[in-house]
C-alpha positions in Angstrom: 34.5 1.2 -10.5 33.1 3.1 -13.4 29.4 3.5 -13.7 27.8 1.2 -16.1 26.1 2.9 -19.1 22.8 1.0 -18.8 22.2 1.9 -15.3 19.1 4.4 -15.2 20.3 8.1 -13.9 18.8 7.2 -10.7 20.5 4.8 -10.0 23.3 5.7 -7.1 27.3 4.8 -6.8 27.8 0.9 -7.4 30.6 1.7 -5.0 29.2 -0.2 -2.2 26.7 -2.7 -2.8 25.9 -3.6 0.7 25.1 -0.7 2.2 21.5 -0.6 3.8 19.8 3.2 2.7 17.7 4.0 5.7 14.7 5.2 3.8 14.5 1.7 1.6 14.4 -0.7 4.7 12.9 -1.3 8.0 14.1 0.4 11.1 15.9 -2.9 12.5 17.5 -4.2 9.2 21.3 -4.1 9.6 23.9 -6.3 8.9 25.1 -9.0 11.6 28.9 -10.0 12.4 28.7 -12.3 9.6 27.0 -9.9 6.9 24.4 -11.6 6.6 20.9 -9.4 6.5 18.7 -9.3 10.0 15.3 -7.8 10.7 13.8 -7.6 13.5 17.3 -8.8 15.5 16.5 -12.2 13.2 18.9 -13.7 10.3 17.9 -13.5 7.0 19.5 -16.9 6.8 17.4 -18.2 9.4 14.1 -17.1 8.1 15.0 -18.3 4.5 15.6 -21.9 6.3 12.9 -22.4 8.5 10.2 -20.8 5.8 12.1 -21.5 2.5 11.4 -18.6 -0.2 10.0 -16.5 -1.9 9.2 -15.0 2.0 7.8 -11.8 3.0 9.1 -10.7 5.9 7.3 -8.1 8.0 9.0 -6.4 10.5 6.1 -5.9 13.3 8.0 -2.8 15.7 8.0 -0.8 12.6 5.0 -1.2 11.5 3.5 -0.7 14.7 5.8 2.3 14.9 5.1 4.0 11.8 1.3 3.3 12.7 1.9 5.4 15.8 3.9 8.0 14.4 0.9 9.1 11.8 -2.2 9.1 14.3 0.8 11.3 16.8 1.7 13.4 13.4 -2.1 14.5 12.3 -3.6 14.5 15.7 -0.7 17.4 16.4 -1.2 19.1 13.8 -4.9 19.1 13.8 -4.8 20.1 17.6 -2.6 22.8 16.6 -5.3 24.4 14.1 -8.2 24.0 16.9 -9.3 20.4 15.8 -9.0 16.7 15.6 -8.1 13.7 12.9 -9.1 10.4 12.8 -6.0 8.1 10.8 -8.0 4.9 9.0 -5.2 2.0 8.0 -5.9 1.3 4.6 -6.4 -2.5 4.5 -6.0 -2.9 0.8 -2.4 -2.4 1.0 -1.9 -5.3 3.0 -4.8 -6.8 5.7 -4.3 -9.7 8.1 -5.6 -10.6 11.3 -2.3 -9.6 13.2 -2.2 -6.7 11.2 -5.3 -5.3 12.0 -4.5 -5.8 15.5 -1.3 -3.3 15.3 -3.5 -1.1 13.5 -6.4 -0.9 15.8 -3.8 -1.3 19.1 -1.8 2.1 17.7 -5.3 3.8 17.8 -5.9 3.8 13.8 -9.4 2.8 12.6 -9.4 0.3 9.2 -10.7 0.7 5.9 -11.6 -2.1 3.8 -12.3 -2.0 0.3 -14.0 -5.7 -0.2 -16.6 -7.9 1.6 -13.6 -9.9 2.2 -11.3 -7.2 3.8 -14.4 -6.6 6.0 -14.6 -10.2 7.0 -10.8 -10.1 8.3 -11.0 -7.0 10.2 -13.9 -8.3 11.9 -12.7 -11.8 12.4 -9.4 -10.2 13.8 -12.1 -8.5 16.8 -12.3 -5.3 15.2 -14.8 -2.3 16.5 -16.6 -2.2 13.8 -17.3 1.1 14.8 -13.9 1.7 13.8 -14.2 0.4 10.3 -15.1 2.1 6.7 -16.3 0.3 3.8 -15.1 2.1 0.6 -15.1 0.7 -2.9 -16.9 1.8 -6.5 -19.4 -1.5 -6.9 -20.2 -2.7 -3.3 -22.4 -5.4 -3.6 -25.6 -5.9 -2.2 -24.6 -8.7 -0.2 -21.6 -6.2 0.9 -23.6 -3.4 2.1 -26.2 -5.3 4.2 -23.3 -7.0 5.9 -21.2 -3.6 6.6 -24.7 -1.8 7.8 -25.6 -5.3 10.0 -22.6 -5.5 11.6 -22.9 -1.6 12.4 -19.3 -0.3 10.1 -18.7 3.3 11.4 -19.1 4.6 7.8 -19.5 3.6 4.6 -18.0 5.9 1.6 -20.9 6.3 -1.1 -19.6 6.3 -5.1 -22.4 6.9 -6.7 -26.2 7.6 -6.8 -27.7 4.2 -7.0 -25.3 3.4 -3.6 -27.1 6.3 -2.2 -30.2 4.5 -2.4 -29.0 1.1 -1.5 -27.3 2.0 1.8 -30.6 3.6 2.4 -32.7 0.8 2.2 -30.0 -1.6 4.2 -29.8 0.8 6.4 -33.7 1.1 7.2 -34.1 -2.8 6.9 -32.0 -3.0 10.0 -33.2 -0.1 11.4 -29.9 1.7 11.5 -29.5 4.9 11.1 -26.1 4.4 8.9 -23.2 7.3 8.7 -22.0 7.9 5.1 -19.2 10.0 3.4 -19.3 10.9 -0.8 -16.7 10.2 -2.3 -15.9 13.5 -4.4 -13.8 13.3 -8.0 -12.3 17.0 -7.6 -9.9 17.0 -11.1 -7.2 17.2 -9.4 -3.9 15.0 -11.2 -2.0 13.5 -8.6 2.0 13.2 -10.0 2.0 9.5 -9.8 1.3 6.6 -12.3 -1.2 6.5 -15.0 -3.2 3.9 -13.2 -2.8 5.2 -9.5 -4.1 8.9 -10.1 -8.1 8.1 -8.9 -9.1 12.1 -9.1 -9.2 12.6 -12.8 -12.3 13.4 -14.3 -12.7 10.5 -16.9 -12.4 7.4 -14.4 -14.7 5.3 -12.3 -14.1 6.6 -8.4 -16.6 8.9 -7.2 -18.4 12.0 -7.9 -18.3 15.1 -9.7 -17.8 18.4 -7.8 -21.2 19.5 -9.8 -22.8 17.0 -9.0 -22.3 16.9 -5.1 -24.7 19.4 -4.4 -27.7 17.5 -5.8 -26.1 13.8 -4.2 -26.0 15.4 -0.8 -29.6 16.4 -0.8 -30.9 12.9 -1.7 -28.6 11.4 1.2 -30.0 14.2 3.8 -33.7 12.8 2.4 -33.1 9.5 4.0 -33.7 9.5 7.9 -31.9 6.5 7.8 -28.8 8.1 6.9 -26.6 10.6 8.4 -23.7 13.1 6.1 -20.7 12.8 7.6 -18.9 14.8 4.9 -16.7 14.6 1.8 -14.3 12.4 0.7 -11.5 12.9 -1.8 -8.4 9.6 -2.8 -6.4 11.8 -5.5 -3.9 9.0 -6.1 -1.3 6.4 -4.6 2.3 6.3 -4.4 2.5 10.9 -4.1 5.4 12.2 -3.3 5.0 15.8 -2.9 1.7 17.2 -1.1 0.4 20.3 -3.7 -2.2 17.6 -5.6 -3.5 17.3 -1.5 -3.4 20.9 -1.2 -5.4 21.8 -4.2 -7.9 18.8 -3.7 -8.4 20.1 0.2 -9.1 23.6 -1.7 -11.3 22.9 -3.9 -13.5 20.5 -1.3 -13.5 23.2 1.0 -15.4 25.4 -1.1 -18.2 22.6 -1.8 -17.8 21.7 2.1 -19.2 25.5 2.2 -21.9 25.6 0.1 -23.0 22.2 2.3 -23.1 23.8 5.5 -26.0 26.2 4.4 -28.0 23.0 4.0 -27.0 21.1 7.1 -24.3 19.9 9.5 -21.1 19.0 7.6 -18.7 17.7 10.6 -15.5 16.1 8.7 -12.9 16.5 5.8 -11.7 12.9 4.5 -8.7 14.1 2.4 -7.9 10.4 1.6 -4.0 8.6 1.5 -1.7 7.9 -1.4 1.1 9.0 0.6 4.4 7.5 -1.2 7.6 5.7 0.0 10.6 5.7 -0.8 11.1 2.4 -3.2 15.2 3.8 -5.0 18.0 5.4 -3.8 16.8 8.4 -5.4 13.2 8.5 -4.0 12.6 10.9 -1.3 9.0 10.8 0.5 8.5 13.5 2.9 8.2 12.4 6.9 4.8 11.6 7.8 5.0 15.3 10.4 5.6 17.0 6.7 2.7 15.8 5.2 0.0 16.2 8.1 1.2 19.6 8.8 1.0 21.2 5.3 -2.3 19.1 4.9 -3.8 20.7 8.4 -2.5 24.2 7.6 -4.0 24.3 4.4 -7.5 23.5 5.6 -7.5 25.8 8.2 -6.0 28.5 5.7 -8.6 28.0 3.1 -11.4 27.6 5.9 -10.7 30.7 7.0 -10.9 32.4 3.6 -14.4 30.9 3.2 -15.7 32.1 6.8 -16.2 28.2 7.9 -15.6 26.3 11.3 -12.8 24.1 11.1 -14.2 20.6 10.5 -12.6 17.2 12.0 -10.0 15.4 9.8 -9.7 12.0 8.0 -7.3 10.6 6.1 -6.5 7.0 5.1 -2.8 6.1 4.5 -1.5 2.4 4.3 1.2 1.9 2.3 3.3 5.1 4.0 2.9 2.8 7.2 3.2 -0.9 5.9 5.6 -0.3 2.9 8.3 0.2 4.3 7.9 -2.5 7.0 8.2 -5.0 4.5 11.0 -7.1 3.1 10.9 -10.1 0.2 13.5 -12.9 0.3 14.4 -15.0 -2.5 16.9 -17.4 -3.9 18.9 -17.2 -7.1 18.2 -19.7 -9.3 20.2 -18.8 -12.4 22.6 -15.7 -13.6 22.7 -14.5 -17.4 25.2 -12.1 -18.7 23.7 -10.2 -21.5 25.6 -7.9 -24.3 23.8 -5.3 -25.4 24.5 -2.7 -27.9 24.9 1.1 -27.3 24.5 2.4 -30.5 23.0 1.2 -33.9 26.3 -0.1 -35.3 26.8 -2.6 -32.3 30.6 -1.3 -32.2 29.8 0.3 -28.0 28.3 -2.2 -26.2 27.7 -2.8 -22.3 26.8 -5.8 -20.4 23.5 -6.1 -17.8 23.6 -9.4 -16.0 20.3 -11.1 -15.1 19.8 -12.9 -12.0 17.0 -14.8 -12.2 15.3 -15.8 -8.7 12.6 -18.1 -7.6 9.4 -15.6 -7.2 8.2 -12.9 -9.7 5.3 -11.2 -10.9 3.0 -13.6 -8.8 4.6 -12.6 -5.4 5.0 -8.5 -6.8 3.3 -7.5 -9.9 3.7 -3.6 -9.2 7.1 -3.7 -11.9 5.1 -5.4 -14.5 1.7 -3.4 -13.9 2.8 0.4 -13.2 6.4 -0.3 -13.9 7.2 0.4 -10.6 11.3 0.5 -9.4 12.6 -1.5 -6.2 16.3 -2.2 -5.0 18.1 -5.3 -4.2 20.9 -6.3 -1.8 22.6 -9.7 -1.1 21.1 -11.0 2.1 22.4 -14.2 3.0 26.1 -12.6 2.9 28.5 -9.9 1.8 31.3 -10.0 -0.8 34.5 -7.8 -1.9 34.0 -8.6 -5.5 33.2 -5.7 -7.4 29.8 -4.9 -8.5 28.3 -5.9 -11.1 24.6 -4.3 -12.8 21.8 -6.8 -12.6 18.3 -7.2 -13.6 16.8 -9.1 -10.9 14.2 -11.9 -13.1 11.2 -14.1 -12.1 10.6 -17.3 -13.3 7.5 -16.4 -14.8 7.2 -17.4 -18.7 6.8 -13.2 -19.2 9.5 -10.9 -20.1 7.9 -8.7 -18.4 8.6 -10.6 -15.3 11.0 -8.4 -13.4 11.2 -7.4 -9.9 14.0 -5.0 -9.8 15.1 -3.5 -13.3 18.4 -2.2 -12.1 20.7 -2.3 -9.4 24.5 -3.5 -8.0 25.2 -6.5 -7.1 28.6 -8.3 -6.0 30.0 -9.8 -9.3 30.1 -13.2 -7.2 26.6 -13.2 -7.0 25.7 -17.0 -7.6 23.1 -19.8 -7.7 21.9 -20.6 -4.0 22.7 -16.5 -3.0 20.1 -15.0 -0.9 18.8 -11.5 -2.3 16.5 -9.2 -0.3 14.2 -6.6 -1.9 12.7 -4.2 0.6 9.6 -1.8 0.7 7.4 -4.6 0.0 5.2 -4.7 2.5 2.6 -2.9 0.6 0.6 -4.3 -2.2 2.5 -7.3 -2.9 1.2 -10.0 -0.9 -2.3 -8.0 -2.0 -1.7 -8.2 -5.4 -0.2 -12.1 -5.7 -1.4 -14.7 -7.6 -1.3 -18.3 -8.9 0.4 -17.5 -12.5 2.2 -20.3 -13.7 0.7 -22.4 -10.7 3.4 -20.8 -8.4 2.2 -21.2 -4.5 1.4 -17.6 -2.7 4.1 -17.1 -0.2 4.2 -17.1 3.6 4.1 -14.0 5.5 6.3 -13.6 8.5 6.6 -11.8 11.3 9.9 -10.3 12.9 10.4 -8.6 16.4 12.8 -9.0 19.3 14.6 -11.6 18.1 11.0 -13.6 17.4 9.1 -14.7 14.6 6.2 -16.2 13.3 3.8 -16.7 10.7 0.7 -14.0 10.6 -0.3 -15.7 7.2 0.2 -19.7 5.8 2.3 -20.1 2.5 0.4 -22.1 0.1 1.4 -26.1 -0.9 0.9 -27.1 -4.2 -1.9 -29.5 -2.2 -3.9 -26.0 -2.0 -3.9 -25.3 -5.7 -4.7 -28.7 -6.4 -7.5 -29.0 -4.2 -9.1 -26.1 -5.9 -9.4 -28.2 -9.0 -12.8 -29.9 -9.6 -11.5 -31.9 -12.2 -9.6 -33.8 -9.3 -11.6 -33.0 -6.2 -15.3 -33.1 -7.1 -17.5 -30.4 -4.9 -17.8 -32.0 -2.1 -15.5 -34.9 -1.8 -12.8 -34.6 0.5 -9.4 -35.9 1.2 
């Protein structure tokens, strides 16, 4: 079939709209004697029955796998170069108990970016030794708990945190081990809204300033410098923004040592997936080798020991572990005009399904892309271009802008969209009263539920207008 003309440039062959493209979905998704989707050795079918849908669907050896794979990738590399790396799991991509479990069990520390995130990883039996607190406005409340509960390291953002970790810190008579987070100018190529290193933005500090901040943390006996930190961005596909950031905080990590012991390197995450058929993210042993070489190159340059590494990848390991499920509710062809005399014209078919923005809001905030594939089957009609809709009162609500589809697809079809394992369940909400969905857990043949789907019972509970504080049911 010809290619439609409203189909982005990305956008691959419609010539087989089943086909599974290894870098979009987990390592056991394949297609079972019947064509339906499995993950995990489990029916798409299955999981939509038992659960109902929307349904995120995690599939637990990958995750676990991919967790592996980075701690083996930069502890090789860094061994290689004469030194050693510690891999954080960055909870805000997605936290639960069971997932901080893998995390922890594959020998990655966690960092959490909230009180709350730090209340999980603890409650899931956590080290807390092995956690970092990060974030820009940590609350009071926030940093007495993370220094109480003894958090391996807390990132400081700014100059007034430098004096309230201090005092937390003596309070409890800790003696509490800090990294600052550096703003080195460096523009990651990514999204508008996920490049965290420019210099007009709220993350961290200036490279001019350091200098000064680091004296006022080394004036507290109550803390200890670990080193610098540097997040340039999310979703990065090639490393040279990584590269220049690891440059240029080598050269302050320099000018440090003359005033003290400077033992690390956090060089951050923001590693990307692959989310399209045209998407390529380099492997994981890419990125932690180029990353490694570099700081050894530029520390020798500047005459420097080579310090431990950090970095702090989630989504690269979670992402692509994920899978949503919906159901098609309705399907919409739509005629629309190639040129301003309406003569050329193509048609986009919407299929609209029961989730949306409130279960992924990445397409409506940063205009992200993602793929679709029937799940619950597979068809010889010939494909058809879709724009995969939520039910959201927003035209903005779209999940998947373009893709192929079977022309057959019809109300009661089950679709799949995979890499969603990062930042969607994170990101959900209530809009338009929709429940938050299930998360579920694949492996062997197995599954369960690592977090409860909501009931319209939970949102009305909420509601004081029907459920007074303190009355109960």
């Amino acid at each position: 079939m010809s290619v439609n003309p409203l189909a982005p440039s990305w956008l691959g062959d419609p010539a087989d709209a089943h086909d599974l493209a290894p870098q979009l979905w987990p390592a056991t998704a394949r297609r079972d004697d019947s064509g339906a989707l499995s993950i995990g050795g489990v029916s798409a079918r299955d999981l939509a029955a038992r659960y109902g849908t929307p349904l995120y669907v995690i599939d637990e050896a990958d995750a676990r796998a991919r967790a592996s794979r980075t701690l083996a990738a930069f502890s090789s590399a860094a061994e290689r170069h004469g030194t050693t790396a510690t891999v954080y799991y960055a909870g805000k991509a997605f936290l639960s108990a069971e997932v901080a479990r893998w995390m922890t069990a594959a020998g990655l520390n966690i960092d959490v970016a909230s009180g709350g995130e730090l209340a999980v990883a603890l409650a899931a039996g956590t080290d807390p030794a092995r956690l970092g607190l990060h974030g820009n406005n940590k609350s009071l409340a926030e940093i007495d708990r993370a220094v109480a509960v003894g958090v391996g390291a807390i990132v400081i953002d700014s100059l007034l945190e430098i004096e309230r970790v201090a005092a937390a810190a003596l309070a409890h008579g800790r003696v509490q081990a800090v990294r600052l987070r550096i703003n080195s100018g460096v523009h990651a190529h990514t999204h508008e809204y996920l490049a965290t290193a420019r210099e007009d933005q709220k993350f961290g500090i200036p490279l001019a300033e350091a200098p000064a901040a680091v004296a006022q943390i080394r004036a507290h006996e109550s803390l200890r410098f670990l080193g610098l930190h540097s997040h340039i961005g999310s979703q990065i596909l090639v490393v040279d923004g990584f590269l220049e950031a690891a440059r240029r905080l080598l050269a302050l990590h320099a000018e440090l040592l003359t005033g003290g012991d400077v033992p690390e390197l956090n060089l951050g995450g923001g590693f990307g997936i692959a989310y399209v058929d045209g998407d390529e993210a380099p492997a994981i042993e890419q990125v932690a080798d180029a990353l490694v070489a570099a700081v050894d190159e530029v520390r020798c340059e500047l005459g420097i020991p080579m310090p431990h590494l950090v970095v702090e990848p989630g989504r690269s390991i979670i992402g692509p572990a994920g899978v949503t499920l919906y159901t098609v509710g309705t399907t919409k062809d739509v005629v629309v005009s190639l040129d301003e005399s309406g003569e050329q014209t193509a048609v986009r078919r919407y299929v609209s399904v029961d989730g949306g923005m409130s279960d992924n809001a990445r397409p409506a905030l940063y205009g992200a892309d993602y793929s679709v594939r029937l799940a619950g089957r597979t068809s010889s009609a010939e494909p058809v271009l879709v724009r995969l809709a939520g039910k959201h009162c927003e035209s903005g609500d779209i999940v998947v802008q373009a893709d192929y589809l079977p022309g057959d697809i019809a109300p009661d079809d089950l679709v799949a969209v995979p890499a969603t394992g990062a930042y969607c369940f994170s990101l959900a909400s209530n809009y338009n009263y929709l429940t938050r969905p299930a998360v579920v857990a694949v492996r062997d043949g197995q599954h369960r539920v690592i977090v409860h789907g909501e009931t319209v019972d939970d949102l009305l509970r909420r509601d004081a207008g029907l459920h007074p504080q303190g009355e109960t049911q």
